[in-house]
C-alpha positions, 0 to 999 in steps of 0.5 A: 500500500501506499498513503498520500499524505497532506503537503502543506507546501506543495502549492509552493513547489509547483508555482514556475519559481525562479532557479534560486527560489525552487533550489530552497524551496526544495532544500530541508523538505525531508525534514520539514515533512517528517512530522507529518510522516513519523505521525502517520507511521505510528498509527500505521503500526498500531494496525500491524504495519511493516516495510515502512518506506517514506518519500519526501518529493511527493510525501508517501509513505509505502508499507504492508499490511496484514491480512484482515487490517485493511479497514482498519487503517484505511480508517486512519484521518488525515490521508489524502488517498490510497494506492493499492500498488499489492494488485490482485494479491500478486507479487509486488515486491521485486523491482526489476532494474533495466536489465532485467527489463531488457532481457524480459521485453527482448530489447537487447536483441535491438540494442546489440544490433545497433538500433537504440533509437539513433534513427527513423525520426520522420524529422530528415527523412528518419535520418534524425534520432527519435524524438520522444515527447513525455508530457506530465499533468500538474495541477497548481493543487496536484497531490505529487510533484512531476517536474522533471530533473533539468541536471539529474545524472540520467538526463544530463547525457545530451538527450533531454533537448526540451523542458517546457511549460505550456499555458493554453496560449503557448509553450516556453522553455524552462531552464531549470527545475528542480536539484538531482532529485527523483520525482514522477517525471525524471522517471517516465523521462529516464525509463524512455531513454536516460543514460549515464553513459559517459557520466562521472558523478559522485559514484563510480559505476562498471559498465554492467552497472551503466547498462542496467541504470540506463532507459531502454532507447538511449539513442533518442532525443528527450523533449519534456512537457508540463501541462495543468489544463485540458487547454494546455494539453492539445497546445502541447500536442501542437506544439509537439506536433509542429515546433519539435517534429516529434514521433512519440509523446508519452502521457502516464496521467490521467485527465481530471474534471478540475483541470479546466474543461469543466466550462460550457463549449469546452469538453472531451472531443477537443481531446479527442480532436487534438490526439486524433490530429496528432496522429494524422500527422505523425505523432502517436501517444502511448498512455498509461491504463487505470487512470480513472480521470474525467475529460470534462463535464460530459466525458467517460473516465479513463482519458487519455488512455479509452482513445483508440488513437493511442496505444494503452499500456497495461502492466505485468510484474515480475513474476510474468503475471498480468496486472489487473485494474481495480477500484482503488479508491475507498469509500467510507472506509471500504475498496468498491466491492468486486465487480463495483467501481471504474475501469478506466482503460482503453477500447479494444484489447482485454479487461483488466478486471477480475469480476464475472462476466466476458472480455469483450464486456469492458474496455480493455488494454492493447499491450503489456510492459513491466509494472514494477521497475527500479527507477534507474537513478534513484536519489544520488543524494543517497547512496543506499537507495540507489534504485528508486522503486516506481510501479504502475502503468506509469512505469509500463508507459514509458517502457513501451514508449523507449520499445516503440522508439527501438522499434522505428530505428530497427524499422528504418535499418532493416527496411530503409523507410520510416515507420509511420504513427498509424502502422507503429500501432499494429506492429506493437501489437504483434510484438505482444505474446499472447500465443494461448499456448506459449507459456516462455517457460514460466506463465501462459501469455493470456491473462485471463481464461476468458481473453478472446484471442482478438486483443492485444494485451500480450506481454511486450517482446520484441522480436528483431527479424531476420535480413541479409545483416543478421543471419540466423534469425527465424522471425520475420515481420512487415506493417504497412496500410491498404485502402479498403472499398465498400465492394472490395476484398483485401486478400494477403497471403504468405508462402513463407512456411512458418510455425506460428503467425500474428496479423494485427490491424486498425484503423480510423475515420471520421469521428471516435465512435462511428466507425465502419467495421471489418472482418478477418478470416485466415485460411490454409491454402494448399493445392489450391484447396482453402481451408478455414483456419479461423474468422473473427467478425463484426468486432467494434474495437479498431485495434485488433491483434489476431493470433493464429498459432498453426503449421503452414508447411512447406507447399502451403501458404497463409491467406488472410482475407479482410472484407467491410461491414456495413460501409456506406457505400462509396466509402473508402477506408484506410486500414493499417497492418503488420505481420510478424511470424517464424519458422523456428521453436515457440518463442 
């Protein structure tokens, strides 16, 4: 569990200060919140409490609580909110450091090549690194701080190129914010692409040590944003969009009620809007799932991450298990019951929810990273917590949003062109293992015994095919788009034998919510012979990973036919979508 505490002071640290006035503001903060903490420690321990932790950038207080105390304590005055970080009674202790993450995710196969982010930016033709965007939400009244570390040993490397402010009229540059502190946003910032390559701080690191304390695609470019309205969000999406030319923006937050779209002629479809048009022109947001906030007076929870014009990040934790959501606010002193609450996720993919009933009945998420990651800095004020312990979607996000900017440069090395927003999708979602039958050795992929085998939601791993550079390689994949017309057939077809397929599409038109639809079917083809392998028809979710886990052998080959639904006619929609298969073991 964690507690938020009260902060008097963090109305002060969240004003735009001058260096000076932020650099004392910051200074003897610990001490200062230590009475509030040591407060809430003793009633805490009245209760059974143990593996007390405390956080002075954002005042929390972790800790473990003992079967059956749970009301109890939840009972205590004083606490702003609770965080169930436990999940589901899963494990939630063990931290993975980015090596770990690497070799989980499959990363180092990317990396060892050669492609760590340095290139396929659709900034000079993908010649230019890529350019990732990490867009943090601070309210004058936020409960933590998310201001990103202007000269922590992680960023200070030449990758964070931008640290900007922007109002519902502009973004401006910032110069300095706060000392070499962790706070929220020096970790999404760093999980993306911090290093310490290079750095001589006050400790002296191996090489082993700087692997595993550097962010997944350190050849990016970093360009951070802090917003603290729904208006100030799309005019960082534009600007992020026009001025920096950038390929990717991460936004782990959620978007609340208080934030200024609570006014007449200002709600959700201007958010909807903005991240449309950022994806149009070649901008694609990667959002943490769970948040639970409102987008406006007539919005349903879960923005930004409900879009279907982003990639929503749910987690798994250490022991490869998937995370589920659950209502993790209390109310009078209980957790909503079972089956109560929000799900503030994405539409497509599967639930991530425990309670009776199908996955096609909640929203669900498109793909999986790791939920539970030491922070690679941690805090170089003290050199016993070399690791700062981060968990949540927010620590999924970024990890995806660094495996995408991997996934560009590889893209542009092994094909020679730039991999568009719009086919990043579909690609991400093949580079999910969600094979009903593969375990890796350690857990089945699918989360739950009802997951529809249309969903993403596959643990992210990453797979480098196989070209002319890189022999050996059984794994092959390609994205690409296609025009579909209310009278047409789309038919693709592999005569590569392989052992194992994955074909995932999406798609987009006029609005959010009025969408044609598709379906797909798979068939054997052999001796001019189609068999059925499977169909997948009238699905509303846009964002579809089909999994198709049989032999085509050699003299054989794979069709896979897409067809519209319900066009208008004369309409023509756009498709966009990716293949990955292999010829080799279960992966």
């Amino acid at each position: 569990m964690i507690a938020k505490l009260p902060d008097p002071e963090v109305f002060a640290m969240a004003k735009d200060l001058s260096d000076i006035e932020r650099a004392t503001s910051v200074q003897g903060r610990a001490s200062r919140l230590r009475p509030i903490q040591d407060g809430f420690e003793a009633a805490v321990r009245a209760h059974g409490a143990k593996d007390i932790s405390k956080f002075w950038i954002d005042n929390l207080v972790g800790l473990t609580l003992p079967a059956g105390r749970l009301g109890a304590a939840l009972s205590i005055p004083g606490v702003l909110d609770w965080d169930e970080v436990r999940s589901d009674g899963r494990d939630a202790t063990v931290y993975w450091d980015m090596t770990h993450v690497r070799a989980a995710a499959g990363f180092n196969d990317y990396i060892d090549a050669g492609y760590r982010g340095q290139s396929g930016s659709r900034a000079y033709a993908g010649q230019a690194p890529v350019r990732v965007g990490i867009m943090e939400f601070q309210r004058q009244d936020i409960s933590a701080l998310n201001w990103v570390s202007w000269n922590h040993p992680g960023l200070v490397t030449g990758r964070l190129l931008n640290a900007r402010i922007c109002s519902a009229a502009l973004c401006a540059e910032s110069s300095g914010w706060l000392p070499s502190y962790s706070s929220h946003g020096t970790a999404t910032t760093g999980f993306v692409a911090g290093s310490i390559e290079g750095f001589g701080g006050p400790f002296i690191y191996t090489p082993e040590d700087e692997v595993a304390r550097s962010g997944v695609s350190s050849g990016a470019t970093m360009h951070y944003y802090l917003v603290g309205t729904t208006e100030a969000l799309i005019r960082g999406l534009e600007d992020g969009v026009g001025t920096l030319a950038l390929d990717l923006m991460n936004m782990s937050f959620t978007i609340c009620d208080r934030c200024g779209a609570n006014t007449p002629g200002y709600d959700c479809g201007f958010i909807n809007g903005a991240i449309r048009n950022a994806l149009n022109n070649g901008l694609l947001v990667v959002a943490a799932a769970g948040n639970d906030g409102h987008a406006g007076i007539a919005c349903t929870q879960g923005y930004p991450a409900i879009l279907p014009e982003t990639l929503a990040v749910g987690g798994y934790d250490s022991s490869w298990n998937g995370q589920t959501v659950l209502a993790d606010k209390p109310v009078a002193g209980n957790y909503y019951p079972d089956g109560g609450g929000i799900t503030g996720t994405a539409r497509g993919g599967v639930a991530m929810r425990t309670f009776a009933g199908t996955s096609s009945a909640y929203a669900g998420v498109d793909i999986l990273g790791p939920y539970h990651v030491g922070y690679a800095y941690g805090n170089p004020a003290d050199p016993l917590k070399v690791y700062y312990p981060f968990s949540g979607t927010s620590a999924s996000a970024p990890v995806l949003t660094g495996a995408l900017a991997l996934l560009k440069s590889g893209f542009y090395g092994l094909r020679g062109r730039q991999l568009s927003a719009k086919e990043l999708i579909p690609l991400a979602l093949v580079m999910g293992d969600s094979f009903a039958h593969v375990a890796d050795g350690v857990a089945n992929t699918y989360i739950r015994a009802d997951m529809s085998d249309v969903s993403g939601a596959g643990r992210l791993r990453m797979r480098l095919p196989s070209n002319a550079a890189f022999p050996g390689q059984a794994w092959q994949f390609d994205a690409g788009s296609f025009d579909l017309r209310s009278t047409d057939v789309r038919i693709g077809e592999l005569a590569t034998p392989f052992t194992h397929h994955r074909y995932a599409l999406t798609w987009y038109g006029e609005s959010t919510d009025a969408l044609s639809d598709v379906d797909v079917a798979a068939y054997r083809v052999c001796g001019g012979t189609e068999t059925l392998i499977r169909a997948h028809a009238d699905f509303d979710p846009r964002k579809r990973l089909h999994t198709l886990g049989t032999d085509v052998p050699p003299g054989c080959t794979l069709r896979v036919k897409v067809a519209p639904v319900a066009f208008p006619p004369g309409k023509t929609l756009r498709l966009y979508d990716a293949w990955l298969w292999h010829n080799g073991v279960d992966p």
